[in-house]
C-alpha positions as CSV (number, residue, x, y, z in Angstrom):
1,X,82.0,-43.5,267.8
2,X,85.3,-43.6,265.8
3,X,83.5,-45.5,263.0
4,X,80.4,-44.0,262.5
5,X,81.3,-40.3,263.0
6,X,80.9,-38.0,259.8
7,X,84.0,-36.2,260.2
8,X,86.7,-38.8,261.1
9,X,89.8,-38.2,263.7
10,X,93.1,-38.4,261.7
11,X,95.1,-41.0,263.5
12,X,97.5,-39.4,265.7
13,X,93.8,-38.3,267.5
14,X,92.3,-41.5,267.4
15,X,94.4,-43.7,268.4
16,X,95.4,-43.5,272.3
17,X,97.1,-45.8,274.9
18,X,94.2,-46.6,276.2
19,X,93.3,-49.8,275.6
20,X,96.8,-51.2,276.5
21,X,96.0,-50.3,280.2
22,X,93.1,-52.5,279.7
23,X,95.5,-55.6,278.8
24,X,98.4,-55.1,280.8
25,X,95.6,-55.0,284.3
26,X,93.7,-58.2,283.1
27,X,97.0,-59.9,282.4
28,X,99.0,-58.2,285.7
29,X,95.9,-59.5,287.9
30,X,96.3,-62.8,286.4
31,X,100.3,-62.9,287.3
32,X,99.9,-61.5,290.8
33,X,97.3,-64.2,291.7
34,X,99.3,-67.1,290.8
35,X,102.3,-65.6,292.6
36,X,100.8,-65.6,295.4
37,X,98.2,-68.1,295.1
38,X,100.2,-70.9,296.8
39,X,100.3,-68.7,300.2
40,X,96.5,-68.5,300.6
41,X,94.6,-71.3,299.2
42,X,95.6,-75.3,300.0
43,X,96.7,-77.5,297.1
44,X,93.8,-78.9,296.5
45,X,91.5,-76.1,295.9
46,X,94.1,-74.1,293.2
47,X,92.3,-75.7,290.2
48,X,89.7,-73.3,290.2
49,X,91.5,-70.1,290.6
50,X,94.3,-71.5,288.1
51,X,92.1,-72.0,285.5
52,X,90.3,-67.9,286.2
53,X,93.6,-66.9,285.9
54,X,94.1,-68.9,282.5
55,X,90.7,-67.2,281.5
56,X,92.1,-63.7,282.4
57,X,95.3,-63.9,280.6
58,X,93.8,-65.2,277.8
59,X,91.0,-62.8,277.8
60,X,94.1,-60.2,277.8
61,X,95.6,-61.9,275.4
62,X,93.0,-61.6,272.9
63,X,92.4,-57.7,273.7
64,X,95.3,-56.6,272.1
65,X,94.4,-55.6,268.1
66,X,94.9,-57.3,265.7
């Protein structure tokens, strides 16, 4: 709606914090599980949730502007 609104916010109103909760969750999610990852799940079925984790971080990587 920012971009297609007649009457545009100046950019102390448009721009929030917002979207950094959105990153720092994706990428916190993605730390927490392979901190505790080794506790629940046996060596040899880690690959899978390692490489969801990769996907998240990345994915939170790529969500910051810019």
């Amino acid at each position: 709606m920012l971009t297609i609104e007649v009457r545009k916010p100046s950019l102390t109103e448009g721009i929030n914090g917002g979207w950094f909760i959105i990153v720092v969750a994706t990428q916190s999610v993605s730390i927490l599980t392979v901190s505790i990852l080794p506790s629940f799940v046996s060596i040899h079925s880690q690959g899978a949730l390692m490489f969801t984790t990769l996907i998240l971080w990345l994915s939170g990587t790529r969500l910051y502007p810019g």
